[in-house]
C-alpha atoms as an extended CHARMM CRD file, in Angstrom:
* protein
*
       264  EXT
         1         1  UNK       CA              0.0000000000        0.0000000000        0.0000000000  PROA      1               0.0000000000
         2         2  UNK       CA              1.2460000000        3.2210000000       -1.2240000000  PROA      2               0.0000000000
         3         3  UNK       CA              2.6070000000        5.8980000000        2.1780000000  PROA      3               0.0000000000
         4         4  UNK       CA              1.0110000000        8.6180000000        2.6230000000  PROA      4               0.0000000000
         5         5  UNK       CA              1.2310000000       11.7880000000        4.8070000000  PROA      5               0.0000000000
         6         6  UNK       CA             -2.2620000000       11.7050000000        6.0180000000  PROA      6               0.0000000000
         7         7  UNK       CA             -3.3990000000       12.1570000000        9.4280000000  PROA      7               0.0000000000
         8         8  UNK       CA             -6.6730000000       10.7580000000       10.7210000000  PROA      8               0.0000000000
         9         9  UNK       CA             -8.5750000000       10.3470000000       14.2250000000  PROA      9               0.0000000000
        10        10  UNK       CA            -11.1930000000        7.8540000000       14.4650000000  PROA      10              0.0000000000
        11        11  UNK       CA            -14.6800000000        8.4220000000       16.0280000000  PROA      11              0.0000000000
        12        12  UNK       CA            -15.3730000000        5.5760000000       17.3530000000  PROA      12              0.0000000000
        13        13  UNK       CA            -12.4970000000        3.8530000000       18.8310000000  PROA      13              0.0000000000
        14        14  UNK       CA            -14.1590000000        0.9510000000       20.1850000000  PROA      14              0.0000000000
        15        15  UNK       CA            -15.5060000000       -0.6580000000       16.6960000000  PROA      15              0.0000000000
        16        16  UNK       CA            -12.0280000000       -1.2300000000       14.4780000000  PROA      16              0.0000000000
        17        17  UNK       CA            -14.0360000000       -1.1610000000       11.1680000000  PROA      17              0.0000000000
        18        18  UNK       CA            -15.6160000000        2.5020000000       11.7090000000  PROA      18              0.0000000000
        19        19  UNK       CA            -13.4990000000        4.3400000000        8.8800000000  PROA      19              0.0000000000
        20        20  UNK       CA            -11.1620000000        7.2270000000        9.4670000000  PROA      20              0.0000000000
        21        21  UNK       CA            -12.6190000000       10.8010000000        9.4110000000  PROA      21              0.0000000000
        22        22  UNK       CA            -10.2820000000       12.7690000000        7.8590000000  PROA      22              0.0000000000
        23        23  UNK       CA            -10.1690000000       16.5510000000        8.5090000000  PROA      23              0.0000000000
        24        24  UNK       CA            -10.6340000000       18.8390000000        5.2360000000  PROA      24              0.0000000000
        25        25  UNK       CA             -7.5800000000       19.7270000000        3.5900000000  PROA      25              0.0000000000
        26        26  UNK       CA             -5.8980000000       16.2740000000        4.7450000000  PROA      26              0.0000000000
        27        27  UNK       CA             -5.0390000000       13.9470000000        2.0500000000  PROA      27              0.0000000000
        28        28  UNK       CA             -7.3480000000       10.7390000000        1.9270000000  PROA      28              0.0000000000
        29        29  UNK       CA             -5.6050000000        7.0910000000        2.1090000000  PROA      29              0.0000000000
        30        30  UNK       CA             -8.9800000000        5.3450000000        0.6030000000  PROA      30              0.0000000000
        31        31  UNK       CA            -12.2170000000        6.9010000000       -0.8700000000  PROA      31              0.0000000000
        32        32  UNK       CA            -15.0120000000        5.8290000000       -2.8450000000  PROA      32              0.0000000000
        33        33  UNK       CA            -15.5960000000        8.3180000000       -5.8310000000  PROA      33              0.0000000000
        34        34  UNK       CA            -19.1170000000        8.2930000000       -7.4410000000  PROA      34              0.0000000000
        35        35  UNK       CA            -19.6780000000        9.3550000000      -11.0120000000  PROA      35              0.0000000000
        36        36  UNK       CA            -22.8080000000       10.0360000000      -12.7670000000  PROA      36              0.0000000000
        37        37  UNK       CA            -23.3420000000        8.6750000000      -16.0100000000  PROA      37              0.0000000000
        38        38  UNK       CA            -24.2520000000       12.1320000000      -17.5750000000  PROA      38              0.0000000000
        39        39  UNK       CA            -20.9850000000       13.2480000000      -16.7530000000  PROA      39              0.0000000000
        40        40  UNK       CA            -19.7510000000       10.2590000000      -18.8330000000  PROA      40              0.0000000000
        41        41  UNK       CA            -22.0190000000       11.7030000000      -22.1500000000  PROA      41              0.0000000000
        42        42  UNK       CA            -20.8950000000       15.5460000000      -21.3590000000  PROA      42              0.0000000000
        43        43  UNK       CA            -24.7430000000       15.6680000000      -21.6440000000  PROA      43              0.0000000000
        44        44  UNK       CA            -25.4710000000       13.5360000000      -24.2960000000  PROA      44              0.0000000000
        45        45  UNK       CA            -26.5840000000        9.8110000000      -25.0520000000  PROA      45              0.0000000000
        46        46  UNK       CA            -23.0460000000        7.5430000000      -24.9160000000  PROA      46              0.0000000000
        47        47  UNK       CA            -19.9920000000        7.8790000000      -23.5640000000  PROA      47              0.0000000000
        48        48  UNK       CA            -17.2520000000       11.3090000000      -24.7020000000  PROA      48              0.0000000000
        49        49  UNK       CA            -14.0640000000       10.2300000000      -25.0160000000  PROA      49              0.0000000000
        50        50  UNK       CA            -12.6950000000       13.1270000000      -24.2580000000  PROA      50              0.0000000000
        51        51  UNK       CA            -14.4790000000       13.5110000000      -20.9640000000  PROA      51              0.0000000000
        52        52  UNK       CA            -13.6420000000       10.2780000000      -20.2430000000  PROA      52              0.0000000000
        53        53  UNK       CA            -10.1530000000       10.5150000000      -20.7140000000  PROA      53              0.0000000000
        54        54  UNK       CA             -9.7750000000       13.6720000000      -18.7480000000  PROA      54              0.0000000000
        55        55  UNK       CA            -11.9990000000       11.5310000000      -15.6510000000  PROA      55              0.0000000000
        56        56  UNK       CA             -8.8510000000        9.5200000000      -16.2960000000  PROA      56              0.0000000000
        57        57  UNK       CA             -5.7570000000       11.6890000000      -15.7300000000  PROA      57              0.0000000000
        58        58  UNK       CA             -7.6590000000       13.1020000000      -12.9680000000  PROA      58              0.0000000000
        59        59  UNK       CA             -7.7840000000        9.5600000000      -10.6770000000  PROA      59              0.0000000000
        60        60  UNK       CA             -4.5640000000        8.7870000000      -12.4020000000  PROA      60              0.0000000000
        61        61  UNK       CA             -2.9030000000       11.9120000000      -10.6590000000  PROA      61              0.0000000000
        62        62  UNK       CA             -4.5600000000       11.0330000000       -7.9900000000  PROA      62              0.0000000000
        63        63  UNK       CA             -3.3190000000        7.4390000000       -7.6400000000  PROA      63              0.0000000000
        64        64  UNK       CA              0.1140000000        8.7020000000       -7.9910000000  PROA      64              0.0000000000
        65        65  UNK       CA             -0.1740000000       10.5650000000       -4.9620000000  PROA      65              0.0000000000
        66        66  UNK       CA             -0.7040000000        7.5010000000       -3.1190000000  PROA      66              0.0000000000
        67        67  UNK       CA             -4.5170000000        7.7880000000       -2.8630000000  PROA      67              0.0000000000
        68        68  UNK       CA             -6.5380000000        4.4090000000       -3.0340000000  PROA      68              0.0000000000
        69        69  UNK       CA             -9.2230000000        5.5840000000       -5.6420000000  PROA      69              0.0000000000
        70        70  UNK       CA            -12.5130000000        2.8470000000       -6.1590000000  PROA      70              0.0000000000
        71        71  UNK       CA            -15.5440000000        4.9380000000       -8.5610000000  PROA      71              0.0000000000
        72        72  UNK       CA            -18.7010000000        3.7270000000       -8.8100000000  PROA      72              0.0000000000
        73        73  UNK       CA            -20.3900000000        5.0130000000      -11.9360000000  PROA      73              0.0000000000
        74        74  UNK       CA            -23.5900000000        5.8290000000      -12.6540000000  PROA      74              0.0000000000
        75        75  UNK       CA            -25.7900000000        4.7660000000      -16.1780000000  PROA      75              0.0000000000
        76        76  UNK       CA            -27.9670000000        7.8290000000      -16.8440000000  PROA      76              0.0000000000
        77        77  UNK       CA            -26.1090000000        8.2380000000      -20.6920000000  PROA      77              0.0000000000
        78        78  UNK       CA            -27.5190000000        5.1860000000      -21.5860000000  PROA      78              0.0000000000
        79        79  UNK       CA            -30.5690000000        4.3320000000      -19.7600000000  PROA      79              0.0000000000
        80        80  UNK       CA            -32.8060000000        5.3420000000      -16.3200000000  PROA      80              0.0000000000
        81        81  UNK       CA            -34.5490000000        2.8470000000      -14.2520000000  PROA      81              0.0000000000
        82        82  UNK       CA            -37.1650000000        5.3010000000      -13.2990000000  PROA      82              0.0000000000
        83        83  UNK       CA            -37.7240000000        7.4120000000      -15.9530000000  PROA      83              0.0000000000
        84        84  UNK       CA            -37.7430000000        3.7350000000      -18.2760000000  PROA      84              0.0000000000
        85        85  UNK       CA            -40.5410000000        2.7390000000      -16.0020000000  PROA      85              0.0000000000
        86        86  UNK       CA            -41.8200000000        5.7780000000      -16.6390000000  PROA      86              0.0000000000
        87        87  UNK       CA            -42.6240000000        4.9790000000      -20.0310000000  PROA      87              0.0000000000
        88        88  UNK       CA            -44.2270000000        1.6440000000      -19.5630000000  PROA      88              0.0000000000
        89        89  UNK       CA            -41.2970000000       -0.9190000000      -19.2140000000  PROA      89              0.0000000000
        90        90  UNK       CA            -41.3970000000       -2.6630000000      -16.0470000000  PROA      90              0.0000000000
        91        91  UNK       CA            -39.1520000000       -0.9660000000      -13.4370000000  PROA      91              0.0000000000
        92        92  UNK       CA            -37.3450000000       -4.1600000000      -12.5460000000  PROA      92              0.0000000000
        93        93  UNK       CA            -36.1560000000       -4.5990000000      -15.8190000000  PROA      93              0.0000000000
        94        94  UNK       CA            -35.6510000000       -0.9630000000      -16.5260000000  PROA      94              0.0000000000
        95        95  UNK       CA            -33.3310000000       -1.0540000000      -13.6460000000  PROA      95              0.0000000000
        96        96  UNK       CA            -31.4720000000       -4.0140000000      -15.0430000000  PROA      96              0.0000000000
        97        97  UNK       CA            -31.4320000000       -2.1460000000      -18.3150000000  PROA      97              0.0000000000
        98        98  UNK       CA            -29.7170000000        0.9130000000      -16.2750000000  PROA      98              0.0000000000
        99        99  UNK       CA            -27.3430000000       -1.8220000000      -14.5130000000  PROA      99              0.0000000000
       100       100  UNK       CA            -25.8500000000       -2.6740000000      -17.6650000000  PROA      100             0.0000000000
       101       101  UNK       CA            -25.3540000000        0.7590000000      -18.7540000000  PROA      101             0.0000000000
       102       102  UNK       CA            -23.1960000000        1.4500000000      -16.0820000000  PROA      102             0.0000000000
       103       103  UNK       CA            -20.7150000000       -1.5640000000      -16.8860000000  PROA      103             0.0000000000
       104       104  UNK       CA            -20.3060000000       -0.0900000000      -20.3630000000  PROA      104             0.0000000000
       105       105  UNK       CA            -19.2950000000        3.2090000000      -18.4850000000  PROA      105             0.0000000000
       106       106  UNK       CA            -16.5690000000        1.0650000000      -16.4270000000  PROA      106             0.0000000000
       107       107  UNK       CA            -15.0710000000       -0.4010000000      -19.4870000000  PROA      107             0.0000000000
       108       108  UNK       CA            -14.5640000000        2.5770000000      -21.0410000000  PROA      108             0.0000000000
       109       109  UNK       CA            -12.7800000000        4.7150000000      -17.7460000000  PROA      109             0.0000000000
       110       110  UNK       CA            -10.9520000000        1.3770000000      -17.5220000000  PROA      110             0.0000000000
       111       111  UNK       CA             -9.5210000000        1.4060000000      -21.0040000000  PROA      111             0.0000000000
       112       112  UNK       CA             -8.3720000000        5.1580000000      -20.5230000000  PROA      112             0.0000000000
       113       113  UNK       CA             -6.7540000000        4.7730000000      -16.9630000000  PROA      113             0.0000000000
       114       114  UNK       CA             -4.9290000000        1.7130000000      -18.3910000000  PROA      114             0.0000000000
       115       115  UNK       CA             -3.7780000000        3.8570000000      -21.5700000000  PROA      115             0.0000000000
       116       116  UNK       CA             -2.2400000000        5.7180000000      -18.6790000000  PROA      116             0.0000000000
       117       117  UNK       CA             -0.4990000000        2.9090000000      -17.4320000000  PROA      117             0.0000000000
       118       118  UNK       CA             -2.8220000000        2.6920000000      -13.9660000000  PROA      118             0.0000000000
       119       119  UNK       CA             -3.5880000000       -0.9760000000      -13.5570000000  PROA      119             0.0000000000
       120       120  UNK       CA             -7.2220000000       -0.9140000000      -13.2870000000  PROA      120             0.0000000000
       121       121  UNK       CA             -9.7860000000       -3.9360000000      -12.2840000000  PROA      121             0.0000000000
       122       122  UNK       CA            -13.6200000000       -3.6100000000      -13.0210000000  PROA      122             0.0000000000
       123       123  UNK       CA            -15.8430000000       -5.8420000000      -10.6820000000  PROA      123             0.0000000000
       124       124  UNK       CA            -19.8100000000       -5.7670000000      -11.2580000000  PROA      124             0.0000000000
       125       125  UNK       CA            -22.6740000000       -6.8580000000       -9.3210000000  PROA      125             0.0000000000
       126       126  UNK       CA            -24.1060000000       -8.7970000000      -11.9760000000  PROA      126             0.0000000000
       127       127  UNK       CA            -21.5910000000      -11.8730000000      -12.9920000000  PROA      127             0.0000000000
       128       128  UNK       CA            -20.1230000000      -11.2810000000      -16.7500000000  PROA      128             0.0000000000
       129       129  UNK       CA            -16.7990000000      -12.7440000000      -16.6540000000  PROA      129             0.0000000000
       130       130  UNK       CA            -15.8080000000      -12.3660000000      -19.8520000000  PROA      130             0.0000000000
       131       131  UNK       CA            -15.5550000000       -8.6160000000      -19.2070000000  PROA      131             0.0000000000
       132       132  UNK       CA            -15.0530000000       -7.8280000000      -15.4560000000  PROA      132             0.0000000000
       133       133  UNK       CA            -14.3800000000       -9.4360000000      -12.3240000000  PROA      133             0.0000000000
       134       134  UNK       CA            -17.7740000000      -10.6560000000       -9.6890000000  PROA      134             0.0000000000
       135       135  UNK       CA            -17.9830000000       -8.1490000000       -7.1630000000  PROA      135             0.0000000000
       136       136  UNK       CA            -15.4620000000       -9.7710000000       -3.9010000000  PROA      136             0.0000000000
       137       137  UNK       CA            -14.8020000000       -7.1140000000       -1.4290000000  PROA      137             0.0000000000
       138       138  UNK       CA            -11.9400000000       -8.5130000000       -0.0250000000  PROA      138             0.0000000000
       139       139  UNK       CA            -10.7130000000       -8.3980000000       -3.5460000000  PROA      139             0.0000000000
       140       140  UNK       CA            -11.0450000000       -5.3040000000       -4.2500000000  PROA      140             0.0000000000
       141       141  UNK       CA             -9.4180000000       -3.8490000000       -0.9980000000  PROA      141             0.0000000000
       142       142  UNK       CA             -6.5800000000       -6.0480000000       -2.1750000000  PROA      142             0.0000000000
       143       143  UNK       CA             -6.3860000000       -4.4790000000       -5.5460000000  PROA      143             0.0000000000
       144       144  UNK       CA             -6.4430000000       -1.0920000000       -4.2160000000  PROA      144             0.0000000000
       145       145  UNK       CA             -4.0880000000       -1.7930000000       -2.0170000000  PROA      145             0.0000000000
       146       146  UNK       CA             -1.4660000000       -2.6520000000       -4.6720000000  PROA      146             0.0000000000
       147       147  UNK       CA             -1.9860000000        0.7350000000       -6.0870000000  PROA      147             0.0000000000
       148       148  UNK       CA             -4.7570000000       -0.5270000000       -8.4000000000  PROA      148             0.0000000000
       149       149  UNK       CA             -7.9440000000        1.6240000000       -9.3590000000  PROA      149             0.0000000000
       150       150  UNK       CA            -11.0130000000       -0.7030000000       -8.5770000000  PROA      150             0.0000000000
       151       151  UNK       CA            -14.3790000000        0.2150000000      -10.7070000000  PROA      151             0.0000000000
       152       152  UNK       CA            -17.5780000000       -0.9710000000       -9.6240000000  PROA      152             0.0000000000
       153       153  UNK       CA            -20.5930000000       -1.8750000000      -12.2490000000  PROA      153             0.0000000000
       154       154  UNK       CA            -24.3560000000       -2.4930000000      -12.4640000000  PROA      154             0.0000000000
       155       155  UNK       CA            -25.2080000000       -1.0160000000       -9.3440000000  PROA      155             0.0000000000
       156       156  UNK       CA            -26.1550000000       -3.7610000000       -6.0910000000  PROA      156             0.0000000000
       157       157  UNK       CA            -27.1980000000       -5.8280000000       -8.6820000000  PROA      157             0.0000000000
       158       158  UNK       CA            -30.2090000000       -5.8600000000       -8.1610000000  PROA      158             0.0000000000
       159       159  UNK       CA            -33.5100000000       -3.4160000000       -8.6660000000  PROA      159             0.0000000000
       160       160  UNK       CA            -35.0050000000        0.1320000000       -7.0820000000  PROA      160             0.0000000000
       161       161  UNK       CA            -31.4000000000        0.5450000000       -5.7670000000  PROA      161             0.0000000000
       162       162  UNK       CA            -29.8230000000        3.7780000000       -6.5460000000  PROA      162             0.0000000000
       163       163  UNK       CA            -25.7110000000        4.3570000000       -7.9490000000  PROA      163             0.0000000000
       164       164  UNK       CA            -25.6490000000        6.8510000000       -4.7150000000  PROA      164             0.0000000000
       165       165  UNK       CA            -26.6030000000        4.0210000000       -2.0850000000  PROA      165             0.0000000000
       166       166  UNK       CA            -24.5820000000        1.7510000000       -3.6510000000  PROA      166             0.0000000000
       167       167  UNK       CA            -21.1880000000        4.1550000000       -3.3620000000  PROA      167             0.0000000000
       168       168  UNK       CA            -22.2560000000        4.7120000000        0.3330000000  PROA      168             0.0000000000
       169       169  UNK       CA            -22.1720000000        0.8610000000        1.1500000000  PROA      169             0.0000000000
       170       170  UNK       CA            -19.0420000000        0.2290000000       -1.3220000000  PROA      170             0.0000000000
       171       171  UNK       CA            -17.2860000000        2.4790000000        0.8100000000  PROA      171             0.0000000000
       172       172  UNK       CA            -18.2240000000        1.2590000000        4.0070000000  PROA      172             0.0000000000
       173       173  UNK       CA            -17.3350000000       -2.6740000000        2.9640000000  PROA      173             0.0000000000
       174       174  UNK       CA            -13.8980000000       -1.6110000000        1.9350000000  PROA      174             0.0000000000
       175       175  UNK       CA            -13.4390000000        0.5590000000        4.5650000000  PROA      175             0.0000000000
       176       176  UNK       CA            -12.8490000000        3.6660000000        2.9010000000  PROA      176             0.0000000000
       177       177  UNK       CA            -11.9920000000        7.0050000000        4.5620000000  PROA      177             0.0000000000
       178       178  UNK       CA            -14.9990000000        8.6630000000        2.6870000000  PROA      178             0.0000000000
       179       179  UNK       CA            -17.6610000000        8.7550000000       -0.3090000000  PROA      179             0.0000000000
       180       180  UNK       CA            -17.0020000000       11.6740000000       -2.5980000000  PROA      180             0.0000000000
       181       181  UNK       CA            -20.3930000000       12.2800000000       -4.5050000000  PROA      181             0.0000000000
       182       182  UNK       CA            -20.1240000000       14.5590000000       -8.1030000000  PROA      182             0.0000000000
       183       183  UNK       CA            -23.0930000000       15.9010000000       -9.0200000000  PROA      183             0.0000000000
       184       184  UNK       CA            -23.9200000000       17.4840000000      -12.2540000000  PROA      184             0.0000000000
       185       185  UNK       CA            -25.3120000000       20.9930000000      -12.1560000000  PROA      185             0.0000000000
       186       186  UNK       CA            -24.6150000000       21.7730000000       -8.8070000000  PROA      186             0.0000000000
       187       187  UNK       CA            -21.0230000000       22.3330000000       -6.6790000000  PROA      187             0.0000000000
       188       188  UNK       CA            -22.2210000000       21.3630000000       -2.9550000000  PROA      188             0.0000000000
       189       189  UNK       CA            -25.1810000000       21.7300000000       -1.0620000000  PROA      189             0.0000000000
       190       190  UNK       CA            -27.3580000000       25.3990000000       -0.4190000000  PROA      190             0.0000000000
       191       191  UNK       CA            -29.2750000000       26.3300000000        1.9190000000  PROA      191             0.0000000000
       192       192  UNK       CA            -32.1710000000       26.2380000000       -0.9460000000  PROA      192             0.0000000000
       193       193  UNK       CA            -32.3260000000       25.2530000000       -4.6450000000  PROA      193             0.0000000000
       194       194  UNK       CA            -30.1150000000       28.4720000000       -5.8500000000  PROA      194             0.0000000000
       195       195  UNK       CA            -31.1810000000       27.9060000000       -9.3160000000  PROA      195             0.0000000000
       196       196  UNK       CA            -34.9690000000       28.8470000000       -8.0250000000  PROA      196             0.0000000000
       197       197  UNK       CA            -34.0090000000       31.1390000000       -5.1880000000  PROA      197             0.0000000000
       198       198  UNK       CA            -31.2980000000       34.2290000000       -5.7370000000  PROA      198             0.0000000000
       199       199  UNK       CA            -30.7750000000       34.5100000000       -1.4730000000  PROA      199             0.0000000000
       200       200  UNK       CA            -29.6140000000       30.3360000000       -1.3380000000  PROA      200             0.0000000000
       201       201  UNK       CA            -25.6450000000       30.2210000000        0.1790000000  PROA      201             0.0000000000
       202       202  UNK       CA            -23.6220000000       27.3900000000        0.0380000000  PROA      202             0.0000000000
       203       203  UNK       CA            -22.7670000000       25.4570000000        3.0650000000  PROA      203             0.0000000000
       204       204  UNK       CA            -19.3340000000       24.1240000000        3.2900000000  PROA      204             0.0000000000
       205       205  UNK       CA            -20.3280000000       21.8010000000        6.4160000000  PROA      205             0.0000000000
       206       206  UNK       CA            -22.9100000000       20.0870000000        7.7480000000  PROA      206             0.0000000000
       207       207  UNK       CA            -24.5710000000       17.1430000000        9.4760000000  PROA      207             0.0000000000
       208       208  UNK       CA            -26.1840000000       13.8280000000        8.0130000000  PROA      208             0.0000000000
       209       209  UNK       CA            -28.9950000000       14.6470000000       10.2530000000  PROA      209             0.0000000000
       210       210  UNK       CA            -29.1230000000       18.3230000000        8.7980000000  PROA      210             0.0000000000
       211       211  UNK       CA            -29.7740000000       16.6510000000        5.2010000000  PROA      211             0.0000000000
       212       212  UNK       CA            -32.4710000000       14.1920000000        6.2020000000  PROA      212             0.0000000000
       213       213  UNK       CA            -34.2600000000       17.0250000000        8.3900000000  PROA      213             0.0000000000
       214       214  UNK       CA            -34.7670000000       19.3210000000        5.1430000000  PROA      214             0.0000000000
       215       215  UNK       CA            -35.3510000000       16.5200000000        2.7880000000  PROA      215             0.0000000000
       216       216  UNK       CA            -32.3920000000       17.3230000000        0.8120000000  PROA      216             0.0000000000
       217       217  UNK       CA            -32.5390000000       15.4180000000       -2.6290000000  PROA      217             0.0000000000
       218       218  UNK       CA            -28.6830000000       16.3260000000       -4.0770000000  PROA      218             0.0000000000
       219       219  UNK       CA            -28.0130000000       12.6650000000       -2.6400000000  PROA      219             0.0000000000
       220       220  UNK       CA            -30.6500000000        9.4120000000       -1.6520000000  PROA      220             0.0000000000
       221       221  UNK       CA            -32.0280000000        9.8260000000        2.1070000000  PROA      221             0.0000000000
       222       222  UNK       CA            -30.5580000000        6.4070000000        2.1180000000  PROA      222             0.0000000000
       223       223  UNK       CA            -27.0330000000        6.8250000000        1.4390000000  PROA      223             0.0000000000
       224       224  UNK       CA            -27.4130000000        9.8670000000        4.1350000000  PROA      224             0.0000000000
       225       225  UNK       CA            -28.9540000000        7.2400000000        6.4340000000  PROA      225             0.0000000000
       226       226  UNK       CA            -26.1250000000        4.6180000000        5.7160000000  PROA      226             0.0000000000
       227       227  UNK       CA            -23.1040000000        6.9080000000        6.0360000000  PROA      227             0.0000000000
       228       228  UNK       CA            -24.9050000000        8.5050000000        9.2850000000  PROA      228             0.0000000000
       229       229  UNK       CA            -25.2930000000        5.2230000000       10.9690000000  PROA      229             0.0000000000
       230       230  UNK       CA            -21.8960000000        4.0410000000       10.3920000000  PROA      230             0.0000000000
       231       231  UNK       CA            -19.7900000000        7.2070000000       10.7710000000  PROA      231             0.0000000000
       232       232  UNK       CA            -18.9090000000        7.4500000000        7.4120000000  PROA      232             0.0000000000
       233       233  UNK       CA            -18.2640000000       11.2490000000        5.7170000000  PROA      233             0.0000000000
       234       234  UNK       CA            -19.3560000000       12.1250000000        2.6170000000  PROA      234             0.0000000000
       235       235  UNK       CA            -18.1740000000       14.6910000000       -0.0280000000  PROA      235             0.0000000000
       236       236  UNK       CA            -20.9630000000       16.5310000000       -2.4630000000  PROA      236             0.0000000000
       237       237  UNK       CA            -19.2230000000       18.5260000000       -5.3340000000  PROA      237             0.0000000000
       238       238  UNK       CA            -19.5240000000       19.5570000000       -8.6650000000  PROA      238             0.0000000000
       239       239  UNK       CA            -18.7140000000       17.8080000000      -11.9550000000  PROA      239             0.0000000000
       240       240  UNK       CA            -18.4120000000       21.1960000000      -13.2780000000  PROA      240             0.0000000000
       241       241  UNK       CA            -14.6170000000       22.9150000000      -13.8340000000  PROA      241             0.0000000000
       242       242  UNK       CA            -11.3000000000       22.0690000000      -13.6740000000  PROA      242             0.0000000000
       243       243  UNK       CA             -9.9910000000       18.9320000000      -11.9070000000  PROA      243             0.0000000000
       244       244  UNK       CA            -12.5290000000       18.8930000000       -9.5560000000  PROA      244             0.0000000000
       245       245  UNK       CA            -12.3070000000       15.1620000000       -8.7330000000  PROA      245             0.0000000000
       246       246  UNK       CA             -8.6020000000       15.5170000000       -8.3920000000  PROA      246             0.0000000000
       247       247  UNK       CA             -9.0570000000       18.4030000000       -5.3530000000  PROA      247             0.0000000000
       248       248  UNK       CA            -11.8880000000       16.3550000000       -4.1560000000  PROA      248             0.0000000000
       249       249  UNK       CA             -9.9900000000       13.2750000000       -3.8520000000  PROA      249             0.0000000000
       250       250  UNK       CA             -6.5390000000       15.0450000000       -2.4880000000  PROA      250             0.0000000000
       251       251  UNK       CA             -9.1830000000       16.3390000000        0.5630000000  PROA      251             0.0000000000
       252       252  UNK       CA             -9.1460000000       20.0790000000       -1.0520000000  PROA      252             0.0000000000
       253       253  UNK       CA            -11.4200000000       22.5290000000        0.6430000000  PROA      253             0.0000000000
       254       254  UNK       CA            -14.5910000000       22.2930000000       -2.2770000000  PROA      254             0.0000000000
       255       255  UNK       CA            -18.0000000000       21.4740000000       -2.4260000000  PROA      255             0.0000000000
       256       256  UNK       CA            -19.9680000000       20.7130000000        1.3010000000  PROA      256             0.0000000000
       257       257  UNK       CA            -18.4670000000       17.8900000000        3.5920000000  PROA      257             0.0000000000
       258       258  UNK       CA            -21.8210000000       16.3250000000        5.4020000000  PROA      258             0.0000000000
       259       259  UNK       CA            -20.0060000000       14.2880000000        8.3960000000  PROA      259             0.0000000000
       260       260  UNK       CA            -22.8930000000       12.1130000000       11.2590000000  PROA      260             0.0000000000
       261       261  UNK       CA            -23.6360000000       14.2050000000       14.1400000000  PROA      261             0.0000000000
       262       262  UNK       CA            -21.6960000000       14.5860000000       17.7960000000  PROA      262             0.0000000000
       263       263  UNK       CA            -24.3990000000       11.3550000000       18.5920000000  PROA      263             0.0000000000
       264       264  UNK       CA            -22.8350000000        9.2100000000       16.2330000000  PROA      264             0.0000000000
């Protein structure tokens, strides 16, 4: 496992599992990065290459700072569950439909981290071994712990299961440090929707209970409930400018850090 300079407390001492919190500006040893799949189109149906490739050089840089990087990726360039269902195609299969959307995302952030000579493993939820590894967490902490990016696909595997809950309990069954959540449109969370409302600030902390208490939709009330319960922080920031994942995954002071409350 790659050194690093970081510095970390724990908040719970008595349970050896509850990850690091790591104070802002403080380099991360392990994170969980979550990618939507419209940042994967640059808006559009299908993958950009050159979005993709610049995704890339970002986690690459990253990597070579000694940061263990896993991503799970979303599918909305291809296809959404919901709004599928939507339409008249059963959500169950819609979701599956989504599922497999996001493995085509993996494959193609693979082939550009590898063209950058980062060794790079994809492992989905959904067994297709001629393409990607099954999903084996012990695995995958073993990959990233030889310095290799690890790339989760199709979701949990299974149905009405969102890419942002399954980040949250990635991270937490590899033990990462924190779940880093870019969001398209929108670089942390306000105090109201500011596209709607000229007086909404930014908040550049706050508490898991906070989010759930105003209903906050920028992330599933699930994945707030999962990283709440097990002490796990969580990073929302934006897609949006330049080498944002790379300051969001070197602990960089940007977008809103959401950590549990002082009763967790």
């Amino acid at each position: 496992m790659a050194a690093t300079t970081t510095t970390t407390t724990v908040a719970d001492t008595s349970t050896a599992d509850v990850p690091a919190v790591v104070a802002p500006g403080r380099q991360y040893r392990r994170v969980v990065l979550k990618l939507s799949g419209e940042v994967f189109g640059g808006g559009q149906v299908g993958v950009d290459p050159d979005v993709v490739a610049d995704l890339a050089r970002q986690i690459a840089a990253a990597v070579r700072r000694g940061v263990q990087v896993a991503v799970v990726v979303g599918g909305g360039n291809f296809f959404r569950g919901a709004q599928l269902n939507q339409r008249g195609i059963d959500r169950a299969r819609a979701d599956y439909m989504g599922m497999l959307g996001t493995v085509m995302n993996c494959l193609a952030l693979q082939d550009f981290l590898e063209k950058l000579d980062i060794e790079t493993r994809v492992q989905t939820a959904i067994t297709m071994g001629q393409v990607a590894e099954p999903y084996i967490p012990r695995r995958a902490i073993r990959h990233l712990e030889k310095g290799r990016v690890v790339i989760f696909g199709a979701g949990a595997g299974m149905p009405y299961f969102t890419t942002d809950t399954v980040a949250a309990q990635r991270a937490l069954e590899i033990k990462a440090d924190a779940v880093l959540m870019s969001k398209n449109g929108v670089d942390g969370v306000y105090t109201a929707d500011p596209r709607h409302d000229p007086t909404a600030t930014k908040l550049t902390t706050m508490t898991f209970d906070e989010a759930l208490r105003r209903g906050l939709t920028v992330v599933d009330a699930a994945a707030f409930s999962m990283c709440n319960q097990n002490s796990l922080p969580m990073l929302v920031f934006g897609a949006e400018g330049d080498d944002t994942v790379l300051q969001a995954v070197l602990g960089e002071k940007i977008g809103t850090l959401i950590t549990p409350g002082t009763g967790h």
